[in-house]
C-alpha positions in Angstrom: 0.0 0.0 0.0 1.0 3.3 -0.9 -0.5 6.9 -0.1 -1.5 9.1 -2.3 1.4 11.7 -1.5 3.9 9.0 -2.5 2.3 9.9 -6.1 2.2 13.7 -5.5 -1.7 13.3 -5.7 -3.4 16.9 -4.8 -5.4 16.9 -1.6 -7.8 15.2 -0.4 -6.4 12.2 -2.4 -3.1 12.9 -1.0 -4.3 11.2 2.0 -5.7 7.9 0.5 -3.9 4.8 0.4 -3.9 2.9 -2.8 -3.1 -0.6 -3.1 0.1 -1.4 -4.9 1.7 -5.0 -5.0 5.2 -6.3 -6.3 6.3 -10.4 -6.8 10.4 -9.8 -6.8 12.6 -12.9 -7.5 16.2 -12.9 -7.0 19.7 -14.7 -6.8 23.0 -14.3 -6.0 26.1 -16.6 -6.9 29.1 -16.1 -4.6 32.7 -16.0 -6.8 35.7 -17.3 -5.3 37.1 -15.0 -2.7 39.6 -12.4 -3.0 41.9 -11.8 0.3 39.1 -11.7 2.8 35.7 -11.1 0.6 33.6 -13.3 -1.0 32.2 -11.5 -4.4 29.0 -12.3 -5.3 27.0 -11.8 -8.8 23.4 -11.1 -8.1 20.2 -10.5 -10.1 17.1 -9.1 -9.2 13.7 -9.2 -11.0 10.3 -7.4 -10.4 7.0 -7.5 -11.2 4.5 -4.8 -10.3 0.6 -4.6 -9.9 -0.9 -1.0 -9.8 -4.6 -0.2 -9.6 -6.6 1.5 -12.7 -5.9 4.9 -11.4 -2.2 4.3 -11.0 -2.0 2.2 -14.3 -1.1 5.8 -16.3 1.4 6.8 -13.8 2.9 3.6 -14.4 2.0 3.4 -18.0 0.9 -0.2 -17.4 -1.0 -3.1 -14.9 2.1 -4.7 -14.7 5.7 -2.5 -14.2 8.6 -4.5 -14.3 11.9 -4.1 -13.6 15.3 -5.6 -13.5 18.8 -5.4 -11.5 22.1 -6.4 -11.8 24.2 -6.3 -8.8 27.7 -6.9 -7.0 28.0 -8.1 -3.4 30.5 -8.1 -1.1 30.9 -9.8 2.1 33.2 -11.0 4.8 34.9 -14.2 4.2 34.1 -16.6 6.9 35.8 -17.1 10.1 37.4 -20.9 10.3 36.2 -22.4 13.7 38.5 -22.2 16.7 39.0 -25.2 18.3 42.4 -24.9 20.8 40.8 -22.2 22.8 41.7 -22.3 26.7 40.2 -20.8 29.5 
């Protein structure tokens, strides 16, 4: 849900809240790691459902949308097992 505001609607409808949905899908592939990250290759797909009064803001039902990404993340920590106390 989204208000109207979030749309720059004109009062009163900048006060409404207008139903918006989104189905995203995603996945990310870790690389081998370099010194101490692990790369990953991600991608990231959406689809969008908008109501009839949104659907020319939009300029469709259905927006979709797509991302390709980098991540980066601390290798991890090997297990230490010859702690004393």
């Amino acid at each position: 849900m989204k208000e109207g505001h979030d749309f720059a609607l004109a009062p009163p409808r900048d006060e409404d809240t207008l139903p918006i949905g989104e189905l995203v899908l995603g996945h990310v592939h870790d690389l081998p790691p370099l010194a101490s990250l692990v790369p990953g290759l991600g991608v990231r797909a959406a689809l969008g459902f908008v109501d009839d009064e949104l659907a020319p803001r939009y300029g469709t039902h259905f927006p979709v949308g797509a991302m390709l990404f980098l991540r980066l993340v601390p290798q991890k920590m090997a297990p230490m097992s010859h702690m004393s106390m």
